[in-house]
FIVOLO-712328 format. One record per atom (N, C-alpha, C): z, x, y. Coordinates in steps of 0.02 Angstrom, whole numbers, padded with zeros to 5 digits, always signed. Layout:
<nodes>
ZXY;...
</nodes>
This chain:
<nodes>
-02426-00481+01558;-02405-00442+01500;-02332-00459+01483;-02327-00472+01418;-02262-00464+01400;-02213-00435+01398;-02129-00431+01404;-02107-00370+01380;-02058-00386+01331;-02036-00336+01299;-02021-00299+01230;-01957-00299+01231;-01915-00285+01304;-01853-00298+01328;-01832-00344+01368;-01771-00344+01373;-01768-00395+01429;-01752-00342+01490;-01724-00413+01535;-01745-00476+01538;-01819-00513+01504;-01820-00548+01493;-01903-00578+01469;-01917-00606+01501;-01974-00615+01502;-02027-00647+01545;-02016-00713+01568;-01978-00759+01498;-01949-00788+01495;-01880-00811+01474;-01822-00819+01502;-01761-00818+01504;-01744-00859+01515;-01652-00858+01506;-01618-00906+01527;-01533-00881+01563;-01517-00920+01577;-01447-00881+01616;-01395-00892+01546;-01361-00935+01533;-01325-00924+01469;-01309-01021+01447;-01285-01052+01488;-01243-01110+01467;-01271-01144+01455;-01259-01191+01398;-01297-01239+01383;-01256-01300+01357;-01273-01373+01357;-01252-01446+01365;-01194-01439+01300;-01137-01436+01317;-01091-01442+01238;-01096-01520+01188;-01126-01490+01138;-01138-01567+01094;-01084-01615+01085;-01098-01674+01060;-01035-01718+01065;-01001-01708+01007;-01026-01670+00960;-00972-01645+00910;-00930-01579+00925;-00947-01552+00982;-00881-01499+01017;-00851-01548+01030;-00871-01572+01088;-00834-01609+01117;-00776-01658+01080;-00771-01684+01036;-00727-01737+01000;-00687-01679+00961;-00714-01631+00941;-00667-01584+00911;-00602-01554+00956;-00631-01530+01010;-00588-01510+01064;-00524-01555+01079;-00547-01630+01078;-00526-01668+01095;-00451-01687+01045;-00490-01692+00994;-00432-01678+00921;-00392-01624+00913;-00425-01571+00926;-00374-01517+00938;-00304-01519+00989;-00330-01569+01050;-00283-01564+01105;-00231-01621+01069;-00251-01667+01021;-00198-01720+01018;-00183-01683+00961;-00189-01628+00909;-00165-01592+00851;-00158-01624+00801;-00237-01646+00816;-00278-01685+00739;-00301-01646+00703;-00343-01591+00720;-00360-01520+00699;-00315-01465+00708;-00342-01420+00670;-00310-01336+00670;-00368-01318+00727;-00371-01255+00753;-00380-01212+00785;-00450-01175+00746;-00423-01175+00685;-00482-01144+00622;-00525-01193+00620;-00511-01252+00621;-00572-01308+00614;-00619-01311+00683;-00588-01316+00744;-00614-01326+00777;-00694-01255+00796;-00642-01189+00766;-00691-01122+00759;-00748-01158+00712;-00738-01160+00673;-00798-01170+00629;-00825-01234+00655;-00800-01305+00681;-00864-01347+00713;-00916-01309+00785;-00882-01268+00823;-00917-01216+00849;-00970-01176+00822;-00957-01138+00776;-00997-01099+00748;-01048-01126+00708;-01049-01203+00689;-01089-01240+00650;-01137-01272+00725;-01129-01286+00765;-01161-01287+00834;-01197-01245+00853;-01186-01185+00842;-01200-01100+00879;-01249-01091+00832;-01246-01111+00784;-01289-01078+00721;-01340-01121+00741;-01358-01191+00743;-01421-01253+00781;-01449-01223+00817;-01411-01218+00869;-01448-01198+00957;-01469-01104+00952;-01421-01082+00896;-01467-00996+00904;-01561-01031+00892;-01550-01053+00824;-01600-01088+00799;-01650-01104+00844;-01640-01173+00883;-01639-01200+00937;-01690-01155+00977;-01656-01111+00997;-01663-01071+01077;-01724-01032+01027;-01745-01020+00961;-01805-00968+00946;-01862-01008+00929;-01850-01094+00910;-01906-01132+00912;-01937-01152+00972;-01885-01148+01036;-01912-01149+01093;-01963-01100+01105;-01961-01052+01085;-02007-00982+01114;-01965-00923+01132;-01902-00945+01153;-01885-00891+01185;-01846-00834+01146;-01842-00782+01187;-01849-00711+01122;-01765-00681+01131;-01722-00710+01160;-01659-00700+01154;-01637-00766+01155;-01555-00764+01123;-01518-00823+01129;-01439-00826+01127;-01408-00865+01175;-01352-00862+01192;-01306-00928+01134;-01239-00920+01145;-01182-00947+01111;-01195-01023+01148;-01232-01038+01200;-01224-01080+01241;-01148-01097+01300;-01092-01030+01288;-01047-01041+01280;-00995-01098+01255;-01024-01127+01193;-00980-01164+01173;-00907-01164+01155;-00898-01089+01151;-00805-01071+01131;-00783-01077+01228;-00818-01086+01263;-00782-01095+01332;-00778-01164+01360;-00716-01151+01383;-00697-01219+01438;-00712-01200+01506;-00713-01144+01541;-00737-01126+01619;-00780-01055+01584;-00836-01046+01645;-00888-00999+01627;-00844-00915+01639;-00824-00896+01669;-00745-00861+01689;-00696-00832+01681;-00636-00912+01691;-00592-00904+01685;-00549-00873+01615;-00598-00915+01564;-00587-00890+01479;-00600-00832+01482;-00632-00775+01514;-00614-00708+01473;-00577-00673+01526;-00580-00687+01602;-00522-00664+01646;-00457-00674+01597;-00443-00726+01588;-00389-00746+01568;-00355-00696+01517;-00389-00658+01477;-00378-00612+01421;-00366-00572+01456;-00394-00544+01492;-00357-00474+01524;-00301-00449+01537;-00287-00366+01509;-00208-00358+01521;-00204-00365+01607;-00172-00403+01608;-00127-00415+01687;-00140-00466+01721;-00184-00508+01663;-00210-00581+01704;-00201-00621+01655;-00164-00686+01700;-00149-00776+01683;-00180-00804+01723;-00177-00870+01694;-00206-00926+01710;-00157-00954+01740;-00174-01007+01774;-00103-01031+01815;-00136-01109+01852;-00097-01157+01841;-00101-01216+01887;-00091-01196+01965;-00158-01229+02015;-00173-01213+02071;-00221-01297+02103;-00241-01271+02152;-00303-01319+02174;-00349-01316+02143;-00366-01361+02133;-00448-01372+02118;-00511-01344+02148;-00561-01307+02143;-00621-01295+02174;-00647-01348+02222;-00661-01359+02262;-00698-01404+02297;-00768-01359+02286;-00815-01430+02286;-00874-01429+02258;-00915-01478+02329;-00966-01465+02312;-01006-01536+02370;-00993-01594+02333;-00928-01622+02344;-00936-01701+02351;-00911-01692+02258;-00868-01646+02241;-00813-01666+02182;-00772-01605+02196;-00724-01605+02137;-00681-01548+02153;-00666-01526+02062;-00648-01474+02045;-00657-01441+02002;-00574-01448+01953;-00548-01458+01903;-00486-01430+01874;-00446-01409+01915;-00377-01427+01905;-00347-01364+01961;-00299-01310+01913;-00343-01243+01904;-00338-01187+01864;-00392-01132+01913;-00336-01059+01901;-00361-01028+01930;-00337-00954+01905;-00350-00908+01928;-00330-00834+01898;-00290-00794+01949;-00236-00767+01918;-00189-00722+01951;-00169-00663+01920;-00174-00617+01956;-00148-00535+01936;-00091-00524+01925;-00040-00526+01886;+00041-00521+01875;+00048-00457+01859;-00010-00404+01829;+00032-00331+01792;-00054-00301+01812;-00038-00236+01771;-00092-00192+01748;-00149-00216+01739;-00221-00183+01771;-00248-00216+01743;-00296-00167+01683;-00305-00195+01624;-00350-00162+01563;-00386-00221+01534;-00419-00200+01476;-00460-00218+01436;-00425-00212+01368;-00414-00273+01344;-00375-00266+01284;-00415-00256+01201;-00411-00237+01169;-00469-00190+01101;-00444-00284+01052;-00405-00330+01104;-00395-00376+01037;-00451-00453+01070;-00488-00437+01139;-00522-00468+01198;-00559-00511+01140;-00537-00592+01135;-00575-00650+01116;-00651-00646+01107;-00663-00629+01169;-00752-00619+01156;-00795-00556+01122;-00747-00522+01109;-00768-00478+01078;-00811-00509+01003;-00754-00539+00968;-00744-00592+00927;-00800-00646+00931;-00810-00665+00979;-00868-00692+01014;-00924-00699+00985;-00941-00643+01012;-00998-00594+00989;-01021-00589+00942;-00995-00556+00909;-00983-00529+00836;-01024-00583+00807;-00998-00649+00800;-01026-00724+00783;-01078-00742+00802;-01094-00726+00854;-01160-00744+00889;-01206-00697+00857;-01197-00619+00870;-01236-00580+00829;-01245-00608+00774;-01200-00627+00718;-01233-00636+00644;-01269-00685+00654;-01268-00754+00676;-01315-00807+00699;-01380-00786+00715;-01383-00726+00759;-01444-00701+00771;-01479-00661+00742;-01434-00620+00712;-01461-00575+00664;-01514-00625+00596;-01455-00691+00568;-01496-00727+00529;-01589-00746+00556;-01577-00773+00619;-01625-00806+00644;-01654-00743+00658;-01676-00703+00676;-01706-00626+00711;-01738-00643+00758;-01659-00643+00797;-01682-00658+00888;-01634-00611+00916;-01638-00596+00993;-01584-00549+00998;-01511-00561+01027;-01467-00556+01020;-01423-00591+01058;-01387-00585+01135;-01380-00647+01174;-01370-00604+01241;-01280-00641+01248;-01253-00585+01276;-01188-00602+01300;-01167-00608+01382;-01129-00672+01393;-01117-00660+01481;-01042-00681+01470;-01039-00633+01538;-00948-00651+01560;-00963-00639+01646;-00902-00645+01651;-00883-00666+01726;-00887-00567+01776;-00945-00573+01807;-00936-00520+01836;-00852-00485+01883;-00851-00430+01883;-00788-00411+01892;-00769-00440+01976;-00825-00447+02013;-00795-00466+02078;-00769-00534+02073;-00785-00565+02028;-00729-00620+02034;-00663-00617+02009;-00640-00572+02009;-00555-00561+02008;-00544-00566+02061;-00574-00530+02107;-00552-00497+02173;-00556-00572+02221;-00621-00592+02215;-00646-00641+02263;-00621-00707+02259;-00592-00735+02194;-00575-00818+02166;-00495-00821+02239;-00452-00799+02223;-00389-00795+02258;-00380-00713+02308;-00425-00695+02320;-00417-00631+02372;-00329-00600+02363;-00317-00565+02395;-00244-00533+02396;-00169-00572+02391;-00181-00626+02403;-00141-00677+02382;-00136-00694+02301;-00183-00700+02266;-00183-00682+02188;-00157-00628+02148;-00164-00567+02202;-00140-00508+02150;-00086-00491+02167;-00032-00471+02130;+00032-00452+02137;+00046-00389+02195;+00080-00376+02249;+00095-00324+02280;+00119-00283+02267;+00178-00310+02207;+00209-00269+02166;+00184-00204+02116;+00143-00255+02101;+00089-00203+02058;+00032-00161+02084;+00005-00207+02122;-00045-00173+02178;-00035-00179+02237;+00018-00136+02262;+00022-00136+02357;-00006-00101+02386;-00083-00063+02348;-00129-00027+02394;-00181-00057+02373;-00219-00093+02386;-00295-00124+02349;-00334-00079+02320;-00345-00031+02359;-00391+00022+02304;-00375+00055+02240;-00309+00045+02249;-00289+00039+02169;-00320-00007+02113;-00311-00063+02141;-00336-00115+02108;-00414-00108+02100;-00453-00097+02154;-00509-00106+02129;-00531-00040+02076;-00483+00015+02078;-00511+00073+02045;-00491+00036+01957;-00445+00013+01945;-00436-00009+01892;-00455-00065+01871;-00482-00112+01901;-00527-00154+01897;-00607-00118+01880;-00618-00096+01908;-00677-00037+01885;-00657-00002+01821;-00597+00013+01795;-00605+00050+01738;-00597+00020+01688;-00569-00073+01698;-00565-00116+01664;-00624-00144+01623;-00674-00129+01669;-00744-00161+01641;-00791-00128+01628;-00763-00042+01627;-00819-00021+01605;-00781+00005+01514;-00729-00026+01509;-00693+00004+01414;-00735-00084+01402;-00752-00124+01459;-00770-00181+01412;-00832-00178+01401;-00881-00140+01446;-00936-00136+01439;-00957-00091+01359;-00920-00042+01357;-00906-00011+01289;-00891-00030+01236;-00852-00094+01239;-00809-00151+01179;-00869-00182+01157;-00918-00208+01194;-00969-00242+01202;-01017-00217+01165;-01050-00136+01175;-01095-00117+01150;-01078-00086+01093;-01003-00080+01072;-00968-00056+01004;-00974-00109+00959;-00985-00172+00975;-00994-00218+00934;-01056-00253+00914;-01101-00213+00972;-01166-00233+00927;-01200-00243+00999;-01187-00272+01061;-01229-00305+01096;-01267-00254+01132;-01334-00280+01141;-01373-00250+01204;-01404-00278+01252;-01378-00334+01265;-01405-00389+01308;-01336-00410+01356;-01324-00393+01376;-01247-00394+01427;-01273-00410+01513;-01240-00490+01539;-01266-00521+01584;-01176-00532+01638;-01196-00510+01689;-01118-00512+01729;-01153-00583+01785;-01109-00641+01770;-01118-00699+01799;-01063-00689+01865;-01113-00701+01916;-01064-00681+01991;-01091-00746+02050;-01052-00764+02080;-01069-00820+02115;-01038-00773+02203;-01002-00716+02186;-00993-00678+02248;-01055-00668+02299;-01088-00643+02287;-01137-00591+02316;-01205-00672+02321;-01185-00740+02323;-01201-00795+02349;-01158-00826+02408;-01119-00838+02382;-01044-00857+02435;-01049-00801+02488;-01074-00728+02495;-01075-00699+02571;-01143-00708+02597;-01165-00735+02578;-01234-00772+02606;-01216-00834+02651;-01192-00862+02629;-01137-00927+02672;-01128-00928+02729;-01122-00953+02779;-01068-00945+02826;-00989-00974+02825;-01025-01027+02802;-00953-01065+02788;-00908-01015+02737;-00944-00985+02700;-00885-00964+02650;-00845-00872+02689;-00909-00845+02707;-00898-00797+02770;-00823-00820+02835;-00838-00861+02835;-00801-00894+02876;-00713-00919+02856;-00708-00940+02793;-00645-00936+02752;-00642-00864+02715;-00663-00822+02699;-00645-00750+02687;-00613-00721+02767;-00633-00742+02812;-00618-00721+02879;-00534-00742+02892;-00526-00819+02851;-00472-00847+02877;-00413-00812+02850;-00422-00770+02779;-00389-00764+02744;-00379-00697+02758;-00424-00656+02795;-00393-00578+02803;-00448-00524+02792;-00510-00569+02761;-00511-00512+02728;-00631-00523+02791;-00617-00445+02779;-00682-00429+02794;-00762-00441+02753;-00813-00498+02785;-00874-00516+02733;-00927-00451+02736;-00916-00406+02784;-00984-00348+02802;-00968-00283+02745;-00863-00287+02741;-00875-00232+02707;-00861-00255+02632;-00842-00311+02612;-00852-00336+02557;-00910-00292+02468;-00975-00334+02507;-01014-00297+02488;-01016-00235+02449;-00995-00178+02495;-00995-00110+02465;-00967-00096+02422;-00888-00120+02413;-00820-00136+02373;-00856-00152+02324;-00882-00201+02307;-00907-00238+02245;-00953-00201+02201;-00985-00154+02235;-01044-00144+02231;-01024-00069+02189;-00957-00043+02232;-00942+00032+02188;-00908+00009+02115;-00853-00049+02119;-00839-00066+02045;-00885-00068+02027;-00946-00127+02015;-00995-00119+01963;-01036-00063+01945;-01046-00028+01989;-01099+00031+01955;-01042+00082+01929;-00988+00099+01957;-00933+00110+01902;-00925+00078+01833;-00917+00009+01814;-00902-00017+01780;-00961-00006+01714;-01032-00015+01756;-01092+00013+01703;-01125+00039+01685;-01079+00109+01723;-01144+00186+01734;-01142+00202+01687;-01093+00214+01623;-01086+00254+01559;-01131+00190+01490;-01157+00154+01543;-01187+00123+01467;-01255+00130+01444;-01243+00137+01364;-01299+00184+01310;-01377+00152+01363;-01411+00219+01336;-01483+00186+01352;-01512+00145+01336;-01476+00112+01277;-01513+00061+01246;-01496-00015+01260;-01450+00001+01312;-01412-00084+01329;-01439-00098+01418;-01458-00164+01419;-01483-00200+01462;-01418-00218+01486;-01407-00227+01555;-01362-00248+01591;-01381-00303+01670;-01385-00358+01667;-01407-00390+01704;-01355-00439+01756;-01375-00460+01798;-01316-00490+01836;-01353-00591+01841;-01318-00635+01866;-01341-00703+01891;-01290-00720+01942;-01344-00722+02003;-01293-00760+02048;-01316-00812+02063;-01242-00859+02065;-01235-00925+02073;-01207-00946+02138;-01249-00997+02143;-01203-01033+02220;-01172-01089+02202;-01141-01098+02140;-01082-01150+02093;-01125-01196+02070;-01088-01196+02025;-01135-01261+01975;-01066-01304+01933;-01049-01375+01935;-01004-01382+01924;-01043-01470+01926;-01041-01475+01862;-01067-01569+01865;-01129-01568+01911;-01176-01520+01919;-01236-01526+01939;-01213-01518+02021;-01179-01515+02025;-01141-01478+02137;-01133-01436+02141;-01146-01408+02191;-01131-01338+02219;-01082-01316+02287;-01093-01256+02277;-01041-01247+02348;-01067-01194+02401;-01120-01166+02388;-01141-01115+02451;-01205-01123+02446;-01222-01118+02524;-01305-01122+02551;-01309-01047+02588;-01363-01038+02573;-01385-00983+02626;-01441-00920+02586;-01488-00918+02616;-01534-00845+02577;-01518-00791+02590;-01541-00750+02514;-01502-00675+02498;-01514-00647+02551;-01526-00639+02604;-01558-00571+02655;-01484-00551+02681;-01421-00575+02676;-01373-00533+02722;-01331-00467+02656;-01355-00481+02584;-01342-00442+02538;-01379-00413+02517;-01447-00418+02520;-01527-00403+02473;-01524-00331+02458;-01507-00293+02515;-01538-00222+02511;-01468-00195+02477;-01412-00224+02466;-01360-00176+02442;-01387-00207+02363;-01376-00276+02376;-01383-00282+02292;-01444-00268+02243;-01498-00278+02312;-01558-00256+02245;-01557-00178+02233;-01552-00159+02282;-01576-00063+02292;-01513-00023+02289;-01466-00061+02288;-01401-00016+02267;-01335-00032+02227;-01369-00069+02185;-01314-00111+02122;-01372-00090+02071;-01338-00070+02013;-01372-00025+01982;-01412-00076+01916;-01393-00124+01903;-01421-00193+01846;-01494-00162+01834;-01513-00191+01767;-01554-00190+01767;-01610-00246+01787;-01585-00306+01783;-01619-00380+01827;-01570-00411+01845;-01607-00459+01896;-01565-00513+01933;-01582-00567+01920;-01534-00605+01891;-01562-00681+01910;-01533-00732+01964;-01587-00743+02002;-01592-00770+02074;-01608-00848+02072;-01554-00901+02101;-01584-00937+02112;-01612-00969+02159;-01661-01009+02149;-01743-01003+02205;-01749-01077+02180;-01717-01131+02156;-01732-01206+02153;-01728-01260+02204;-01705-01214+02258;-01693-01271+02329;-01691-01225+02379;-01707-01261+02449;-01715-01237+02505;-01624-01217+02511;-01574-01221+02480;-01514-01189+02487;-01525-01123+02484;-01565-01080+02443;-01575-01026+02442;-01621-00962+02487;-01645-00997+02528;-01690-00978+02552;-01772-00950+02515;-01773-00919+02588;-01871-00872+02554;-01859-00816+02506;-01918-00799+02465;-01942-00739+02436;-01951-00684+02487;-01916-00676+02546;-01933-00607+02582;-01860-00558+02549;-01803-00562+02549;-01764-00531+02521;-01767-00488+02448;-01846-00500+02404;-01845-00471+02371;-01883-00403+02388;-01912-00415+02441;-01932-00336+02469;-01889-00276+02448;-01826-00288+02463;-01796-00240+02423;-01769-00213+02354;-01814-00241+02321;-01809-00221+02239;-01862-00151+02234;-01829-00108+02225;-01868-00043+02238;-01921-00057+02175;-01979-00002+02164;-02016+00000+02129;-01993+00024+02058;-02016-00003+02001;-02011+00026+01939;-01978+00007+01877;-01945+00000+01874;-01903-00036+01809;-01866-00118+01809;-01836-00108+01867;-01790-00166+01870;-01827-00244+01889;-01795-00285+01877;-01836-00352+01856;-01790-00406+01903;-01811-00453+01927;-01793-00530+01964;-01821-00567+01915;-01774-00604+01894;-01781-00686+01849;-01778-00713+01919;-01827-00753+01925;-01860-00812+01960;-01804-00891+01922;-01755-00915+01976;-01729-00985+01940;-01778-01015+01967;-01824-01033+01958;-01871-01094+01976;-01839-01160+01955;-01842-01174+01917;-01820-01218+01874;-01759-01253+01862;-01724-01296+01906;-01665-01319+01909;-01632-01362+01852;-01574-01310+01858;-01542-01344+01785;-01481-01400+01811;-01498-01427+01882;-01443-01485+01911;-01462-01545+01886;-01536-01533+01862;-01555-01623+01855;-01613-01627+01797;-01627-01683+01780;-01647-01673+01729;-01719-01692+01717;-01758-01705+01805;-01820-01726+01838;-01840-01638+01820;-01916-01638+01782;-01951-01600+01735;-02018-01558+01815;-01995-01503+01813;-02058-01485+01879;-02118-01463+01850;-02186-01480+01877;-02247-01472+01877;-02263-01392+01864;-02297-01378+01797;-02292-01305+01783;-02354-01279+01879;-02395-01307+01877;-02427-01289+01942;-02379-01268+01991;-02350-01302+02032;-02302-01288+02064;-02262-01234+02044;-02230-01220+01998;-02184-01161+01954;-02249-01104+01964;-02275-01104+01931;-02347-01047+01933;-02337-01040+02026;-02368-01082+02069;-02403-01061+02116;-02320-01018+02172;-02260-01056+02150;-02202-00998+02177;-02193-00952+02153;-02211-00928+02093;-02206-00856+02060;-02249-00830+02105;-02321-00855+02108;-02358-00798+02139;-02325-00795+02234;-02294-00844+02259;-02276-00832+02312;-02221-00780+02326;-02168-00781+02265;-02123-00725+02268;-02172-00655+02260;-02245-00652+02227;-02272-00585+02178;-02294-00556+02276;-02300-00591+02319;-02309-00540+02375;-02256-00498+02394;-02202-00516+02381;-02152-00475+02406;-02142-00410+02344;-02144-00431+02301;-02116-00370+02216;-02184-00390+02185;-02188-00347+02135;-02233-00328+02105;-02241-00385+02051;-02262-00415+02018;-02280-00460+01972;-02262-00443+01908;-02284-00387+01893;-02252-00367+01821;-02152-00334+01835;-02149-00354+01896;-02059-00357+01899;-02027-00406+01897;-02047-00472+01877;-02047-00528+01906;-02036-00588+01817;-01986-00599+01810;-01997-00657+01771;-01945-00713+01800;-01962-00773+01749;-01947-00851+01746;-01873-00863+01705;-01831-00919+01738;-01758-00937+01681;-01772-01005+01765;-01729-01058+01707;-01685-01100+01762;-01654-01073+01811;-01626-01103+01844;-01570-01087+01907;-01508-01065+01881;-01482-01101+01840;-01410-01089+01815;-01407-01094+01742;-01346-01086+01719;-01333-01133+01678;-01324-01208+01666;-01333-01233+01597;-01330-01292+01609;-01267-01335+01603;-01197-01289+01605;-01175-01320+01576;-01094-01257+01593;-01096-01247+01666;-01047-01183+01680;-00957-01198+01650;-00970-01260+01651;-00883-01278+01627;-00914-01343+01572;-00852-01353+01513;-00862-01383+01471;-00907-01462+01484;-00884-01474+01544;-00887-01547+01584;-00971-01561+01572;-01018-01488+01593;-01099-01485+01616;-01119-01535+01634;-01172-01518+01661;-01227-01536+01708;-01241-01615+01704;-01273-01665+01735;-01291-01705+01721;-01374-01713+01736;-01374-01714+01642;-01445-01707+01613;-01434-01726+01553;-01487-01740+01496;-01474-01739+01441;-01493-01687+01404;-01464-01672+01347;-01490-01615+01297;-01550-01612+01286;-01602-01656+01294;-01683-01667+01262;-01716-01635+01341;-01670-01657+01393;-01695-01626+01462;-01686-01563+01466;-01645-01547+01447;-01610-01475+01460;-01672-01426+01392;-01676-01454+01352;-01711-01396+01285;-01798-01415+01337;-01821-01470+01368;-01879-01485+01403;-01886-01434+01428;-01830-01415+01500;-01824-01362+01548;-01846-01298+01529;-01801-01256+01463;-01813-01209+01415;-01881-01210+01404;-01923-01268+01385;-01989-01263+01340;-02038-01213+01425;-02030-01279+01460;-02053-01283+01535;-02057-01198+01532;-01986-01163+01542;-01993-01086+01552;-02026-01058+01500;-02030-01067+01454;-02076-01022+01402;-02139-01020+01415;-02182-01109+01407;-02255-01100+01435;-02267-01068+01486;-02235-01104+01550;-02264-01056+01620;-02255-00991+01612;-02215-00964+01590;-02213-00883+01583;-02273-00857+01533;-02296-00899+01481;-02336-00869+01451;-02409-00867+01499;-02415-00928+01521;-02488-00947+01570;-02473-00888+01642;-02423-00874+01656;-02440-00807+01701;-02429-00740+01661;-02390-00733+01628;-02404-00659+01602;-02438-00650+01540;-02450-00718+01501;-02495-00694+01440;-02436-00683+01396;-02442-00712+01338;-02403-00692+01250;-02407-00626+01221;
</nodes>
């Protein structure tokens, strides 16, 4: 059976391949061949295709692809009152390493009423509104303030008790969760690669080096967000995606959900998860045991958006039904693994692979739950 809301049956996480006419624009912009206004509108002439795009595929929501972003992230951290951007190390990745840009706490932290993506939005909505599809928005879940640079990032000055910080970090995201649904959206997706990384050991293991505790982590994270999204209308979907990095098709954490499962499925308040399940990095379908009964939904990443080798809908079908022993089947839908495309750089695939992938999730979802 279908559903009416999302998550859908069939989905997607948000990013998608930036065309080579962003790309050369961007590029002109940096040597100040273009205005700033030109480069908005070769964006929005992009956004307007792929809304398009994403409803001839089948699928019943559609994202910006984030094309106004250069990191999946850092661009709307960066807006926040009390947060810059700042030259740092680079991410290490399996076997590359990432920009070296990163986020730091200097002041207060809020939600500013003048927040870029708000703006965003807005654009994407009319795109969608034309096409009558619905529109979905993602940003960077709030534990990655906390988690990118741990206590070394945030000022002492400003915050020399942490629970300060996280209480206002919590109240930061829930005036955005409000900004959000004041402007139209009801499809609101918090992209978190945290609550993967304590699955890790290795990464367990550098949170250790640095001070800070991986057991009680967890809980911390867990009270900002249902803080951050308890006051939102009944009519808005709130979903999370965790990532174990996606950066030029590499990643950075191995390990299956079972050392977080039961806080995050049964006590993080989302309304779905999207999980990815495209490689033995992630482990088994037993961790979804704890998705209590009744409303809330697991997007299945079957479908890897690292490469651009097309998987056998059989295969896709016969792991859905392997996850349907643990959760219920009608809790249960299909999206890729990731995005395709988490920083401007994306994935290595091509665009005809990447809209393939998309098609891929629409049929199989229809051949198990029916149109």
């Amino acid at each position: 059976m279908q559903k009416s809301k999302p998550p859908f049956r069939a989905d997607h996480v948000g990013s998608l391949l930036r065309p080579q006419r962003i790309k050369d624009a961007r590029a002109r912009l940096a040597k100040g061949e273009i205005t700033a206004a030109e480069l908005l509108r070769v964006e929005s002439l992009e956004i307007g295709k792929i809304v398009q795009k994403q409803k001839q595929n089948g699928l019943m929501l559609a994202t910006d692809g984030e094309f106004r972003r250069s990191w999946w992230h850092f661009d709307f951290l960066k807006h926040l009152g009390g947060c810059e951007l700042h030259k740092t190390g680079g991410i290490q990745f399996n076997g590359m390493m990432t920009r070296g840009e990163s986020i730091r706490v200097t002041g207060k932290l809020d939600f500013p009423g003048s927040h870029p993506m708000i703006e965003h939005f807005k654009l994407l909505k009319d795109k969608c509104d034309l096409a009558g599809i619905l529109p979905k928005m993602t940003i960077p879940s709030p534990s990655l303030l906390h988690y990118r640079g741990g206590r070394s990032a945030i000022s002492q000055q400003v915050y020399p008790d942490m629970d300060d910080f996280f209480i206002d970090l919590a109240k930061t995201y829930r005036k955005a969760v409000q900004a959000f649904y004041d402007a139209g959206c009801r499809y609101l997706q918090f992209d978190d690669t945290v609550w993967a990384y304590l699955c890790s050991e290795d990464q367990r293991a550098k949170l250790r080096g640095r001070g800070e505790d991986p057991d009680a982590l967890p809980a911390v994270y867990a009270r900002v967000i249902n803080y951050a999204i308890a006051e939102r209308p009944a009519d808005m979907i709130i979903t999370t995606h965790v990532c174990r990095g996606n950066f030029r098709s590499a990643w950075i954490s191995s390990g299956g959900y079972e050392p977080v499962a039961e806080i995050l499925l049964s006590r993080v308040n989302y309304d779905g998860y999207f999980l990815e399940y495209d490689s033995d990095r992630a482990g088994g379908f037993e961790p979804l045991r704890f998705l209590p009964k009744g409303n809330k939904t697991v997007v299945l990443g079957l479908i890897t958006s690292k490469t651009g080798v097309l998987e056998k809908k059989d295969d896709i079908r016969q792991r859905v039904m392997e996850a349907a022993k643990f959760v219920s089947l009608d809790q249960l839908a299909l999206s890729p693994q990731c995005g395709f495309a988490s920083t401007e750089e994306g994935n290595i695939l091509t665009e005809d692979e990447q809209w393939a992938k998309l098609r891929l999730t629409v049929d199989v979802a229809s051949e198990v739950w029916g149109r």
